[in-house]
NULUM-347739 format. One record per residue (C-alpha): residue number from 0; x, y, z; chain. Coordinates in steps of 0.5 Angstrom, whole numbers, plus 500, padded with zeros to 3 digits. Example, Ala and Ser with C-alpha at 12.3 -4.5 7.8 and 13.67 -1.06 7.14 Angstrom:
// residues 2
<0 <525 491 516> "A">
<1 <527 498 514> "A">
// end
This chain:
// residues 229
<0 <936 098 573> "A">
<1 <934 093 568> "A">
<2 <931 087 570> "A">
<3 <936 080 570> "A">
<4 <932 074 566> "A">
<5 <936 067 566> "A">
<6 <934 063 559> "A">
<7 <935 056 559> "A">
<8 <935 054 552> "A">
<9 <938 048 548> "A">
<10 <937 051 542> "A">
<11 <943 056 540> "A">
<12 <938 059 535> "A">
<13 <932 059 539> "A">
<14 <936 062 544> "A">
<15 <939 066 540> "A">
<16 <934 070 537> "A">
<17 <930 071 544> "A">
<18 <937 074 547> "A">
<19 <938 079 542> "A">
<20 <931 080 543> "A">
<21 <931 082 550> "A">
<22 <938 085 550> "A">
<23 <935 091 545> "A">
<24 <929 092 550> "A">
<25 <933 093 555> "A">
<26 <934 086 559> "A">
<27 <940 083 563> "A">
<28 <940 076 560> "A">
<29 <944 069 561> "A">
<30 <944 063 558> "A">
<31 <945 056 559> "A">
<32 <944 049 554> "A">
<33 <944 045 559> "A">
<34 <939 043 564> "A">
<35 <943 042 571> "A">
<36 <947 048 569> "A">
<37 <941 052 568> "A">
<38 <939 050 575> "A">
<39 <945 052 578> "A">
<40 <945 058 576> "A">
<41 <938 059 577> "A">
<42 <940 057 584> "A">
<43 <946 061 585> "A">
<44 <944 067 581> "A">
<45 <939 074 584> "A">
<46 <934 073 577> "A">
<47 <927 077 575> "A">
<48 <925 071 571> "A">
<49 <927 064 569> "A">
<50 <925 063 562> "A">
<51 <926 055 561> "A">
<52 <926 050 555> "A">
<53 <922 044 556> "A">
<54 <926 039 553> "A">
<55 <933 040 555> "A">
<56 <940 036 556> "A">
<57 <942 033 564> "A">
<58 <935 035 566> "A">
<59 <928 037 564> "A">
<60 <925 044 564> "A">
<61 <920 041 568> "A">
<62 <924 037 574> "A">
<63 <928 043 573> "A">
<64 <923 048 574> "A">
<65 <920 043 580> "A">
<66 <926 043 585> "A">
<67 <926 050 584> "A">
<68 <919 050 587> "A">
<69 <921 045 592> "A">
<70 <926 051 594> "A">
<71 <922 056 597> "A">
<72 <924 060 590> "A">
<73 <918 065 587> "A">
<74 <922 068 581> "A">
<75 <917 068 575> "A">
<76 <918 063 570> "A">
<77 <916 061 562> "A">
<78 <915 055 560> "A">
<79 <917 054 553> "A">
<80 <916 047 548> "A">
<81 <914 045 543> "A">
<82 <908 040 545> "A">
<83 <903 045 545> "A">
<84 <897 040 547> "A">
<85 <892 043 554> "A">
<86 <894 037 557> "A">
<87 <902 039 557> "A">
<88 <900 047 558> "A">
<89 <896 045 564> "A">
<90 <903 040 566> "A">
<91 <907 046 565> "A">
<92 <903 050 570> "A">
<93 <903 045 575> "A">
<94 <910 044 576> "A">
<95 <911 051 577> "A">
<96 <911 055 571> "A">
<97 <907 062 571> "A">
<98 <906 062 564> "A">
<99 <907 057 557> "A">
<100 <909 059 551> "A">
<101 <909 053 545> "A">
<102 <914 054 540> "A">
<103 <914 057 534> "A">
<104 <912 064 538> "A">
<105 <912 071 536> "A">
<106 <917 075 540> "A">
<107 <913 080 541> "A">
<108 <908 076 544> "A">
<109 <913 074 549> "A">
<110 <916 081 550> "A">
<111 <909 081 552> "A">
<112 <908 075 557> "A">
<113 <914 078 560> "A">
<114 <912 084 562> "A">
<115 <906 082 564> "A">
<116 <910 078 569> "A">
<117 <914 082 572> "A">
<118 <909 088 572> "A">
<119 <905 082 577> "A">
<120 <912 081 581> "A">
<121 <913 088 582> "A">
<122 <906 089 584> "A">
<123 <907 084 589> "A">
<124 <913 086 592> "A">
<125 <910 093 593> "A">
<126 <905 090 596> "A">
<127 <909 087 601> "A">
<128 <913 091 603> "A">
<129 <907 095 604> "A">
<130 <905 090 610> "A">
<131 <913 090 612> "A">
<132 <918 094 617> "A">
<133 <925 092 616> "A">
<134 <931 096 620> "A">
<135 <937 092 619> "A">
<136 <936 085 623> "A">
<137 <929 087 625> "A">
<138 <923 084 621> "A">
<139 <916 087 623> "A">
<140 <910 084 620> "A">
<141 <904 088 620> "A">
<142 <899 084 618> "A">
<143 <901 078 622> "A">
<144 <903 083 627> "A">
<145 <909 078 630> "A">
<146 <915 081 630> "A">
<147 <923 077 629> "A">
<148 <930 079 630> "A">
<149 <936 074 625> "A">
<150 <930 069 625> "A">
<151 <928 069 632> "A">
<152 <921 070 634> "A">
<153 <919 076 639> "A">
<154 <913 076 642> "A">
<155 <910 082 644> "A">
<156 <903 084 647> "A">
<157 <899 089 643> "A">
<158 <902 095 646> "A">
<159 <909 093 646> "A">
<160 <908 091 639> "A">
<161 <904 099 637> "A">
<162 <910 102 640> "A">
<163 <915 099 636> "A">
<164 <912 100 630> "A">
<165 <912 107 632> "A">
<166 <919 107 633> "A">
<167 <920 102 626> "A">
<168 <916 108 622> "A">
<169 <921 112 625> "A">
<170 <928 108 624> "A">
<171 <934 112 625> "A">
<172 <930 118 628> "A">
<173 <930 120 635> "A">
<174 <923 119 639> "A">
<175 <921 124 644> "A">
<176 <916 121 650> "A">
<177 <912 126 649> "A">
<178 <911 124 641> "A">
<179 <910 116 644> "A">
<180 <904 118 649> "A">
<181 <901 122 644> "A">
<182 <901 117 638> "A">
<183 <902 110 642> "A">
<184 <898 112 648> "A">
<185 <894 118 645> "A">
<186 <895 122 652> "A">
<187 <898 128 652> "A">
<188 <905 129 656> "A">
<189 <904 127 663> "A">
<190 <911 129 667> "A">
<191 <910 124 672> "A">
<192 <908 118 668> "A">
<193 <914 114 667> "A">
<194 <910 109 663> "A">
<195 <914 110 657> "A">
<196 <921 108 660> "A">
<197 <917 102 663> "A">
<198 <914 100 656> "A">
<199 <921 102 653> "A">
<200 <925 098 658> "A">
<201 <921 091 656> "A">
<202 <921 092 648> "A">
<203 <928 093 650> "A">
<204 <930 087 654> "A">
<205 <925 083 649> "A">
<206 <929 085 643> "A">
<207 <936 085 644> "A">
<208 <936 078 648> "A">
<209 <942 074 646> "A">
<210 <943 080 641> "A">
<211 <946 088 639> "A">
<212 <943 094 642> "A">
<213 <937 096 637> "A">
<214 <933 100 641> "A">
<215 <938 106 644> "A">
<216 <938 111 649> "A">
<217 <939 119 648> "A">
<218 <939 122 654> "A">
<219 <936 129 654> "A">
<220 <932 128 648> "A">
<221 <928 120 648> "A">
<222 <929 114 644> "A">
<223 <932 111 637> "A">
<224 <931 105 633> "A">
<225 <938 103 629> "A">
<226 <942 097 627> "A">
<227 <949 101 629> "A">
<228 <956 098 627> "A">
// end
């Protein structure tokens, strides 16, 4: 799937001469010549990276690029203009620019500085979701260690927490008690010991408190973790 890069640019030929650019190496490109529409559709729309003019109709590329910071919004973003001094590159970078490219510009030059940032970008998201469990509305942060169901906060003590991450690395399969005990409790099965139901029995109530089932019973065989429905 190709990468979807917004340009706003009021410049038809600038504009013009990047797209067709970017369009032949493969990118998914929109357009906008105004500043408030270009934030409209930066907003509205599931970009890879924002390249925006600083000089712009209805709104600056700045003020544009700020409220979109002030959002929450991380998409990478290239700043372009004409003023090319170190003051107005270290401005840009401060409103939230990952990269400033002063006019005129080679295209291969910024072919290049897209792909650097994107390369960032998806180093990035691995990374994240390396450190990250999702199955349907459950989140598990395994570097803060706290865990959320549709936004709600579940607390867990450490054990509880350790078993449902197992569980979690094993979404949509079925848990025997013995693999529990073995991987949670390294201890090997004990018929006597009900201590997984138990552990099961208060991860369940925890996470499904005003909510689905998640955690589900099979009977005869252990436990699955599934968002069902």
């Amino acid at each position: 799937m190709s990468h979807r890069i917004l340009i706003v640019e009021d410049d038809a030929a600038a504009a013009d001469f990047v797209t067709r650019g970017l369009a032949d190496a493969g990118f998914t490109v929109e357009t906008c010549e105004d500043g408030r529409a270009g934030l409209a559709r930066a907003e509205a729309g599931n970009f890879d990276l924002w390249i925006f003019d600083r000089m712009l109709p209805g709104m600056d590329g700045l003020s544009m690029l700020g409220l979109l910071r002030e959002q929450g919004r991380r998409t990478p973003a290239i700043m372009l203009s004409a003023l090319g001094t170190v003051d107005d590159k270290v401005g840009g970078l401060a409103a939230g620019a990952d990269d400033y490219l002063a006019k005129p510009f080679s295209f291969a030059e910024l072919r290049a500085r897209i792909a650097a940032l994107l390369r960032r970008a998806d180093r990035a998201e691995a990374e994240a979701q390396a450190t990250r469990i999702v199955v349907g509305d459950l989140e598990i942060d395994l570097l803060s260690r706290t865990v959320a169901r549709s936004g709600r906060s579940v607390p867990l003590v450490a054990r509880e927490f350790h078993l449902l991450e197992y569980l979690a690395r094993h979404a949509g399969e079925v848990v025997t008690r013995t693999m529990m005990l073995e991987h949670v409790w390294n201890c090997r099965f004990d018929p006597g010991s009900n201590v997984v139901d138990v552990h099961i029995g208060r991860l369940r109530r925890k996470l499904e408190e005003g909510e689905r089932p998640i955690l589900h019973t099979v009977r005869g065989a252990g436990y699955r973790l599934a968002v069902e429905g």
